[in-house]
C-alpha positions in Angstrom: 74.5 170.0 18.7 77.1 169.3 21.6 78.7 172.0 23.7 81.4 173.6 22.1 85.0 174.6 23.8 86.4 178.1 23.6 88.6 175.7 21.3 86.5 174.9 18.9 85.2 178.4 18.6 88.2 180.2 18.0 89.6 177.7 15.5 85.9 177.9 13.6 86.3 181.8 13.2 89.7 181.8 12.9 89.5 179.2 10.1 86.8 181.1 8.2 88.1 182.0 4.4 90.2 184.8 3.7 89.0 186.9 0.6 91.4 187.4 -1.8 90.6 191.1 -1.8 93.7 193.4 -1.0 92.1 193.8 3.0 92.8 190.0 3.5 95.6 187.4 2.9 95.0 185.0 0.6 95.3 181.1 1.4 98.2 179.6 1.2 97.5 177.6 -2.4 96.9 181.4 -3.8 100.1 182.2 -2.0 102.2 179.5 -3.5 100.5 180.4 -7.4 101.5 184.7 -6.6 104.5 183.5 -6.0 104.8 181.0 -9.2 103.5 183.8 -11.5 105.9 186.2 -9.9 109.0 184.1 -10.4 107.4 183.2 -14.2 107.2 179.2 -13.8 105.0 177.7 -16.5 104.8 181.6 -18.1 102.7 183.1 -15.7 100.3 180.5 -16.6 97.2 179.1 -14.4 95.7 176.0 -15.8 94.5 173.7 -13.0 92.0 170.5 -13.6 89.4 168.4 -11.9 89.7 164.9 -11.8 87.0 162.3 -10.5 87.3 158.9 -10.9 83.5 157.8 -12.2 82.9 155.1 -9.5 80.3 156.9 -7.6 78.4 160.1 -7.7 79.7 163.8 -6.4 79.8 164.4 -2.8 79.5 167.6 -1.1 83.7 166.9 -0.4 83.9 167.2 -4.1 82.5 170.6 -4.1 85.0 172.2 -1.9 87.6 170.9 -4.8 85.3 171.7 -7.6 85.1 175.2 -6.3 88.7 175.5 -5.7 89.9 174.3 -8.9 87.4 176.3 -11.0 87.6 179.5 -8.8 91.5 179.6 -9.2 91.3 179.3 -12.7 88.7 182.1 -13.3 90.8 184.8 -10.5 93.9 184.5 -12.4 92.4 184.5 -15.8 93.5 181.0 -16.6 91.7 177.6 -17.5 90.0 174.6 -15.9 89.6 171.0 -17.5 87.2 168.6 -16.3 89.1 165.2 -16.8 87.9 161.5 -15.7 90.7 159.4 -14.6 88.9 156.7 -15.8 91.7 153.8 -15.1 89.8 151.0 -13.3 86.4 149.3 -15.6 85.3 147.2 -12.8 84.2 150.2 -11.1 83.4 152.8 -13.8 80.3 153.6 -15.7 78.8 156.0 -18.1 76.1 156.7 -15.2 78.4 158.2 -12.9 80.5 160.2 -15.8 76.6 162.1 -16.6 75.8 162.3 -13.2 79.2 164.4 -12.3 78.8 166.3 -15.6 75.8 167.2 -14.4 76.6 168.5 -10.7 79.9 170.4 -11.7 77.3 172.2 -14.6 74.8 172.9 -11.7 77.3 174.2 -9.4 78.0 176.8 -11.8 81.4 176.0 -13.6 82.0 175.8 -17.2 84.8 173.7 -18.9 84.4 175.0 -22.4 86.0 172.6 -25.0 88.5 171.0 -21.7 86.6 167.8 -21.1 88.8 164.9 -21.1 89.4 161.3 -19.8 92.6 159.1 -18.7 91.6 156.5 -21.4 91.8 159.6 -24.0 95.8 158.8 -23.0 95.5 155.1 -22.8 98.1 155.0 -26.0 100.7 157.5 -25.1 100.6 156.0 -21.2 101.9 152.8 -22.6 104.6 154.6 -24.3 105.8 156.1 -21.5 105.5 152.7 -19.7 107.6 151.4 -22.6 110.1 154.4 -22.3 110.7 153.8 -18.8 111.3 149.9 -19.5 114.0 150.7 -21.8 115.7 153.3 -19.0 115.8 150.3 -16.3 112.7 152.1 -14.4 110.4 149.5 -14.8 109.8 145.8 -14.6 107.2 143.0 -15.3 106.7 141.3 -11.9 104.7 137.9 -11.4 104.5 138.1 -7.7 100.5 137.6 -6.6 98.8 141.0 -5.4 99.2 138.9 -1.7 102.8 138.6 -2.2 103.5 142.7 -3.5 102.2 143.5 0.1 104.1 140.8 2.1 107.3 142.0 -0.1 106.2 145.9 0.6 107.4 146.0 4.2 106.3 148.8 7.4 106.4 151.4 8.0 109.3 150.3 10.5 111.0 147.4 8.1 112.2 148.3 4.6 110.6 145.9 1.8 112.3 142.9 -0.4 113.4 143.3 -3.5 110.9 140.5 -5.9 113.0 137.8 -7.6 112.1 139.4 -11.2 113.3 142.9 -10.6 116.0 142.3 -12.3 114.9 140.9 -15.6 116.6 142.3 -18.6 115.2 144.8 -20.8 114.2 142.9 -23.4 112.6 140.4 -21.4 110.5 143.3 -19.6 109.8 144.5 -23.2 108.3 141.0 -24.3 106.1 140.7 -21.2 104.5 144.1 -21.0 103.9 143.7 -24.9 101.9 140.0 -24.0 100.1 141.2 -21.3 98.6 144.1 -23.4 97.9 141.0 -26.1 95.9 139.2 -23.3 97.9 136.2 -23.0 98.0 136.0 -19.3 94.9 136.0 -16.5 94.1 138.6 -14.0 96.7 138.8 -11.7 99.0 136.9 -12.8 101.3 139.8 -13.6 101.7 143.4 -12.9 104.5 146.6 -14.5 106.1 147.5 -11.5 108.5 150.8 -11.8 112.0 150.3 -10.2 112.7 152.5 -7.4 113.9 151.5 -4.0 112.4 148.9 -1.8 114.2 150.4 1.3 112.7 153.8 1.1 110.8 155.4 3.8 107.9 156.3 1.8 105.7 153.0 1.2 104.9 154.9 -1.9 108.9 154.7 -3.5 108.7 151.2 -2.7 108.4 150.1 -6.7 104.6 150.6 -7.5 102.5 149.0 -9.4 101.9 151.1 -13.0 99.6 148.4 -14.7 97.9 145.4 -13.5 96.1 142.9 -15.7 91.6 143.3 -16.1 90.4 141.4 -18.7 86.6 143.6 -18.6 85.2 145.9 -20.9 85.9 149.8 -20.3 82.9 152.2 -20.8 84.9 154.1 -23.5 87.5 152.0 -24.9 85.8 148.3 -24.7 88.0 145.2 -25.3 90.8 147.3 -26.6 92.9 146.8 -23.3 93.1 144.1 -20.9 96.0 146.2 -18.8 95.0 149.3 -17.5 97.0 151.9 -15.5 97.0 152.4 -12.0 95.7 155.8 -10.7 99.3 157.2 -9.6 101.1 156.4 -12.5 98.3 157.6 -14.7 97.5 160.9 -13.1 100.6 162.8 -13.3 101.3 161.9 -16.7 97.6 162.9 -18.1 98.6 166.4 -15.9 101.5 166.6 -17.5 99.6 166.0 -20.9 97.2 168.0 -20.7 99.6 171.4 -20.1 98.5 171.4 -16.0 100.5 173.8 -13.9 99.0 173.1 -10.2 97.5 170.1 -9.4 95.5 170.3 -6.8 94.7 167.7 -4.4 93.9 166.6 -1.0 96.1 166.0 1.6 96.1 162.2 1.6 98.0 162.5 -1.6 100.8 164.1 0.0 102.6 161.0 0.6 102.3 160.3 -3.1 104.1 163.7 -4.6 107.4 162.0 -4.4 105.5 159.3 -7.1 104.2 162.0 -8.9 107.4 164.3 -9.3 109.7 160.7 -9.6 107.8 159.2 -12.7 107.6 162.9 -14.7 111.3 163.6 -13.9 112.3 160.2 -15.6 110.4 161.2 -18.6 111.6 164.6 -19.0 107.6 165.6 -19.7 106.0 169.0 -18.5 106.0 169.0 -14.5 103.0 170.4 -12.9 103.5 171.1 -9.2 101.5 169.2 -7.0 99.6 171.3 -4.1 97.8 169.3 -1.4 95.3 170.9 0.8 92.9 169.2 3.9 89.5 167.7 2.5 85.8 168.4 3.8 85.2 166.8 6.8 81.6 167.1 7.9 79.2 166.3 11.0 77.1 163.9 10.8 78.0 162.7 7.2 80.4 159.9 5.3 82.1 161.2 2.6 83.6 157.9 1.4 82.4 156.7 -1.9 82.7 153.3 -0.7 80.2 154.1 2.8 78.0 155.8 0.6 78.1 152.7 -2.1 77.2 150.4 1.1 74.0 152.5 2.1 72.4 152.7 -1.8 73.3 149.1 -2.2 72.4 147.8 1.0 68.7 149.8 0.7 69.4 151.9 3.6 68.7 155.0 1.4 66.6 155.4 -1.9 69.2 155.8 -4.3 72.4 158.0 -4.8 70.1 160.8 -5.1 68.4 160.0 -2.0 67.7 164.0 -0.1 69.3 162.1 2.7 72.9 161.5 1.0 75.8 164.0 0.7 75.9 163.6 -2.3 75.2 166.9 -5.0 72.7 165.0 -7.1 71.0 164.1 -3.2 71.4 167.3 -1.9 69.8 169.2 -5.4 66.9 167.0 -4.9 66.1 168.1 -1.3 66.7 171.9 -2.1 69.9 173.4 -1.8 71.4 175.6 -4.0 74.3 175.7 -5.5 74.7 179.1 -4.5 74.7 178.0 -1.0 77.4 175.7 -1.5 79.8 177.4 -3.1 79.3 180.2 0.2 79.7 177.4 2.2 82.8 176.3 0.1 84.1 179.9 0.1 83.2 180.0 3.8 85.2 177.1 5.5 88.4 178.0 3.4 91.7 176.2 2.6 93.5 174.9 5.0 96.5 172.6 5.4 95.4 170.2 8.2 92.2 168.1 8.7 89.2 169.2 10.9 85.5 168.6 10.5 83.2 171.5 9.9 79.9 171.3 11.8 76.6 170.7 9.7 75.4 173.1 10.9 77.1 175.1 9.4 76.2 174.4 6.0 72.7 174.6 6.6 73.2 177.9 7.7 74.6 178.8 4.5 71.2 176.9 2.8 69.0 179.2 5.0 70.3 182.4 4.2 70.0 181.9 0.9 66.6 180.3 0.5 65.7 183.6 3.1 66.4 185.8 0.0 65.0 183.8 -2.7 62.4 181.4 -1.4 58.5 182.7 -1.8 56.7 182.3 1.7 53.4 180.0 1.7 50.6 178.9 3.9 51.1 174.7 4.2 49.6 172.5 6.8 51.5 169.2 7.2 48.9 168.0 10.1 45.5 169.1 9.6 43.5 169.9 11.7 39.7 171.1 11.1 38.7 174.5 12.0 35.0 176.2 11.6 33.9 179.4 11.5 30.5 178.7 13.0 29.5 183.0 12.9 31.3 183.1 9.1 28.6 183.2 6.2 28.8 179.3 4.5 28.8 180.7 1.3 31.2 183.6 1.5 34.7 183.6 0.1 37.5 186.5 0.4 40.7 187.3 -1.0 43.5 188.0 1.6 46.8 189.5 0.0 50.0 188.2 1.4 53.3 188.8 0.8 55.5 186.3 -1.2 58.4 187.4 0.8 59.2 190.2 3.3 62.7 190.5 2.9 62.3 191.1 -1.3 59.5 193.4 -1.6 59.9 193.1 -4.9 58.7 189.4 -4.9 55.2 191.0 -4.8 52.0 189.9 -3.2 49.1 186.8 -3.7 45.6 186.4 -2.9 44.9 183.6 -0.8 41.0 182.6 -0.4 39.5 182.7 2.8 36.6 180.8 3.9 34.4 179.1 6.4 35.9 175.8 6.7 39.9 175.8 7.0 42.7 173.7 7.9 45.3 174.4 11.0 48.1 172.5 12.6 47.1 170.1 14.7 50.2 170.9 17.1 49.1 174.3 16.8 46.1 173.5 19.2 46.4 172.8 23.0 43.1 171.3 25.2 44.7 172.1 28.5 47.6 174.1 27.3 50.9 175.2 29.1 52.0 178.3 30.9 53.1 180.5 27.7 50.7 179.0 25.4 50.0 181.7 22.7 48.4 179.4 20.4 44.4 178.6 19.8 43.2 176.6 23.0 39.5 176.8 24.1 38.6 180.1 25.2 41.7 181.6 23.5 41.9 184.3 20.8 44.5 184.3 18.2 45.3 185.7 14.9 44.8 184.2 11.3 47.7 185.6 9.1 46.6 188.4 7.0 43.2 187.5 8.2 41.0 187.4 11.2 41.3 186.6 15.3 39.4 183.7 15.8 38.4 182.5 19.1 37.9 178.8 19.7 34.7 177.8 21.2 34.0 174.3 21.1 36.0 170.8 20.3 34.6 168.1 18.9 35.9 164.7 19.2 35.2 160.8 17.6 34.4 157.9 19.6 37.8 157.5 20.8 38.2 161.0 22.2 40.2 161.9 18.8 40.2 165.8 18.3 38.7 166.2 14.8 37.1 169.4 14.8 37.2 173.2 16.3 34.5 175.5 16.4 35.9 178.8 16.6 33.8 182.8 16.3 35.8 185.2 14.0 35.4 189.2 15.0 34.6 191.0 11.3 36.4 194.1 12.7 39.9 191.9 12.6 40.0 191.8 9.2 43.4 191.7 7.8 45.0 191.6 11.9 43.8 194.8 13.0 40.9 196.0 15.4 39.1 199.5 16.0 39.7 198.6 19.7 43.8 198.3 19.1 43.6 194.7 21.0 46.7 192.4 20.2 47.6 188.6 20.3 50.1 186.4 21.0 49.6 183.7 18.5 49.6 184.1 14.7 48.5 180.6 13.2 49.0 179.6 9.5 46.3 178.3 7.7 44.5 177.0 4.2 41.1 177.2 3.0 39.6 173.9 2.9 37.6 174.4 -0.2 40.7 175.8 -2.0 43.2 173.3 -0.4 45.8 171.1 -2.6 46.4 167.8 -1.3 50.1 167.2 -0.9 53.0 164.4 0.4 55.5 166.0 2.4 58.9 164.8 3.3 60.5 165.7 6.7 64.1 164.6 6.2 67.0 164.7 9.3 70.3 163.8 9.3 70.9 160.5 8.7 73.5 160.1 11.3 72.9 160.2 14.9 76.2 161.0 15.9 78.8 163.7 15.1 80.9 161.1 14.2 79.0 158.2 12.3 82.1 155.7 13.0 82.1 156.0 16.7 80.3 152.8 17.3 79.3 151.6 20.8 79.5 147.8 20.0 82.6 146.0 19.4 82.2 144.6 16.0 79.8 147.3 14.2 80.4 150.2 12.1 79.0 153.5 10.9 75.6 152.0 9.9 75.0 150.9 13.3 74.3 155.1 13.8 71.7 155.8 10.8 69.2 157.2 12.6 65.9 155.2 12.4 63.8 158.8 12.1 65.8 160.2 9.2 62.7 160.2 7.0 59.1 160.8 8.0 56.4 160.8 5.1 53.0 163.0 5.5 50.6 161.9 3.1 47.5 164.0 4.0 48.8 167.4 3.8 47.1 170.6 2.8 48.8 173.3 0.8 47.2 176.8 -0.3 45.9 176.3 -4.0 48.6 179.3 -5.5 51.1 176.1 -5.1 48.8 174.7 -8.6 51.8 175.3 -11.0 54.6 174.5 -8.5 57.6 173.0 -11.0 60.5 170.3 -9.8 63.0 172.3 -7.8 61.0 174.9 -6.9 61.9 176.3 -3.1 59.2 177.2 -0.9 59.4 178.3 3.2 56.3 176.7 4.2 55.3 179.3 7.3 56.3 178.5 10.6 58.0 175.0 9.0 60.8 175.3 7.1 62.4 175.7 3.7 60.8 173.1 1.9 61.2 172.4 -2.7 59.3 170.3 -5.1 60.8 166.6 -5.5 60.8 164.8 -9.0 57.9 162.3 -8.2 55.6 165.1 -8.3 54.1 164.1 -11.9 50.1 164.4 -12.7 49.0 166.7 -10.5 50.4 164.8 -7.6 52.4 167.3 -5.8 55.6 166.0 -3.3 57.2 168.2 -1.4 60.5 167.8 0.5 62.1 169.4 3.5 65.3 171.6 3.0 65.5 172.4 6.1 64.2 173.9 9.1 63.7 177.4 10.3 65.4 176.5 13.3 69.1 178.1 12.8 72.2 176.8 15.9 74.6 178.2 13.8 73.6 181.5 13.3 73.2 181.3 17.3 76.9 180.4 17.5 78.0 182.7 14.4 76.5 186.1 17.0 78.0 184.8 20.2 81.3 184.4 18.4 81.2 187.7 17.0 80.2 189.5 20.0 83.2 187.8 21.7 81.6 185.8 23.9 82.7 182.1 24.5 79.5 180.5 25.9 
């Protein structure tokens, strides 16, 4: 992580989240709905709603909205919908509508009976399309897509009015009817509303409502060939379905005047639009199209892939969802854009995996260790705790034996100055065990280290000695006899760079950044054998390694673990320099 300005610093704390406890001021969205209920609009009522389009799976940016909508609606008492503005088919299938079913379930939130879709409204859409015809607000256009945007304008030059906007009613009527019968290609004609090519806004400058797809929808079929654009649609399924504050990001703030324009012209139910800035993360895309481009293009395994933002990728590598919604709660609402380190968020993972994850003995790159004055056919029992900061967690027995596996990295031949680990001659402690001293390597043919022999003192057992001497070096350690074989997954960030789009060659883009090391496999790990019954989505902290959790392709017997993260914590570092004041 780079070196952060006094800046940076100051805006991070001051932009952590307010509480909405008494002590605090609320954010500004919780403002704007006091203020609502106080002043009665919509009855004092809260219903908010949210809306992803099922082109892609959930991203950890959709969790900041997810908890936002969903947490509003529970504080004041009110309700939430789930609703998938499901407008485009060439995009949308029933595999993303399960897989965001399933990560709003597993982030906690509960829709009840509310779960709807845009095509549920497919009907009364076209009858307000056909209402607004008959006012003089919209017109059948048969300019090409390619013209539209040459007749648009700038933002500096007002657009041109299209040679058809000024067909009669009935003529409008005729059209819009033929085009929902199929009797034209794709393309070859689009329901414009009428508003005014000169405004400032691009978005006032007559949108399209409906455009022609002759393909299949994966709820309705070949029941429509025209289906509604996403800004006409969404305001009017709001308005529908009772909404009071439609919450959205900020790039939809040029789009309010759309929204409030095409409700006012119908006279419908006006929800109020509130936009606030999206998650922007370190290190991360959180553009369904990116993330499209790295499952397609096989730079990642998948949309669940423990490398991808996404919920059903981060699930599978071992966050909770109670770690996300703290990090949601954490970073806050805001009204401008900024990007929230990682780092952050894997804070957030840590601190809750400390609490809940049971502490093991794992060795990702064994190494060979013999007890050359333990007794070959001897086996104890050591107890360990499962985990020291929830006593109530209990203990384990963990067998103990002549023959065990250590790290490999946690061996030195000629070590460094400040070496507390085992090096020849060097005495260090087994946890909850013995000291063992090493005395003797043994090596293959091509001066390969496969082998320590190492003396154990009896006295030590369990880390204590009559004579009150200490060490510097605890070691983990399994039993070789008792050992599980195991595949472990060391995953990193999968962008170099803060910023995956800052590129250094003219001509490439954000893959150009992936970072070839994002993924290391271990295939010949050893795990202590209490890890027998480990189930999927199990969390672990592997001692001395990290918060690691069972993956799905553990099947068989054949267990695969994956790395959460590490132990290693820059945030927290930050987090107590920040609060102590200081700036460096």
């Amino acid at each position: 992580m780079g070196e952060r300005t006094k800046e940076e610093m100051r805006n991070e704390k001051e932009s952590t989240p307010e509480t909405t406890t008494e002590s605090k001021p609320k954010d500004f969205i919780r403002q704007i709905i006091d203020e609502d209920i106080r002043t009665g609009r919509y009855g004092g009522r809260v219903h908010t709603r949210f809306p992803p389009e099922p082109n892609g799976y959930l991203h950890i940016g959709h969790a900041k909205s997810i908890c936002l909508n969903f947490g509003i609606a529970e504080e004041y008492g009110g309700l939430c919908n789930l609703r998938f503005d499901d407008t485009n088919p060439l995009k949308e299938s029933e595999e993303y509508v399960q897989s965001i079913i399933e990560d709003v379930r597993w982030l906690g939130f509960d829709w009840g009976d509310r779960l709807y879709f845009a095509s549920d409204y497919f009907e009364q859409l076209y009858e307000f399309a056909i209402q607004l015809i008959k006012a003089g607000k919209a017109y059948v256009d048969d300019l090409s897509p390619e013209e539209i945007r040459k007749y648009r304008g700038t933002l500096t030059e007002p657009g041109k009015e299209s040679p058809y906007r000024n067909r009669s009613v009935e003529e409008n009527l005729d059209l819009f009817e033929r085009m929902r019968k199929g009797e034209f290609p794709d393309g070859s004609r689009v329901l414009r509303a009428k508003i005014d090519m000169a405004s400032p806004n691009l978005n006032m400058r007559d949108p399209v409502m409906y455009r022609i797809i002759h393909a299949p929808h994966h709820r309705t079929g070949d029941k429509w060939c025209i289906y509604p654009t996403y800004d006409w649609a969404h305001g009017q399924c709001d308005s529908i379905e009772g909404i009071t504050h439609s919450i959205c990001t900020l790039e939809f703030e040029d789009h309010r005047p759309l929204y409030d324009w095409f409700l006012d012209q119908l006279g419908i139910h006006h929800p109020r639009q509130i936009e606030f800035a999206r998650l922007n993360l370190s290190h991360t895309v959180l553009s369904k199209r990116k993330l499209r481009e790295l499952v397609e293009g096989g730079y990642v395994n998948g949309w669940d892939d423990p490398r991808m933002p996404t919920l059903a990728g981060l699930r599978r590598r071992g966050y909770t969802p109670e770690a996300i919604r703290n990090f949601c709660e954490r970073i806050g609402v805001a009204k401008t854009n900024s990007v929230i380190d990682i780092a952050l968020l894997e804070h957030c993972v840590r601190e809750d995996l400390n609490k809940r994850a049971r502490r093991v003995m794992a060795v990702l790159r064994p190494l060979r260790l013999v007890i050359e004055n333990y007794p070959e056919d001897l086996v104890e029992e050591f107890e360990i705790e499962n985990n020291p900061e929830d006593p109530s967690m209990g203990t384990r027995k963990v067998p103990f034996s002549r023959v065990l596996y250590i790290e490999r990295d946690d061996f030195r031949e000629d070590p460094p100055k400040k070496w507390f680990r085992l090096a020849p001659g060097r005495e260090v402690r087994l946890k909850g065990a013995y000291y063992v001293t090493c005395v003797d390597v043994v090596k293959d043919e091509n001066g390969e280290i496969v082998e320590l022999r190492c003396t154990y003192d009896p006295e030590s057992r369990g880390g204590m000695t009559p004579d009150g001497r200490k060490v510097r070096g605890t070691l983990h350690w399994v039993s070789a006899a008792h050992a599980l074989d195991a595949e472990v997954r060391l995953y990193d960030r999968l962008f170099l760079k803060a910023d995956p789009d800052d590129v250094d060659e003219e001509g490439a883009d954000f893959k150009a950044n992936i970072n070839p090391n994002s993924l290391e496999v271990l295939t010949s790990c050893k795990v202590e054998p209490s890890l027998a019954n480990a189930k999927v989505g199990d969390h672990y902290q592997f001692l001395r390694l990290g918060y690691f959790c069972v993956d799905p392709d553990s099947v068989d017997g054949r267990l695969v673990f994956n790395r959460t993260v590490t132990l290693r914590d820059t945030w927290a570092k930050i987090e107590k320099r920040v609060n102590a004041g200081q700036t460096t």
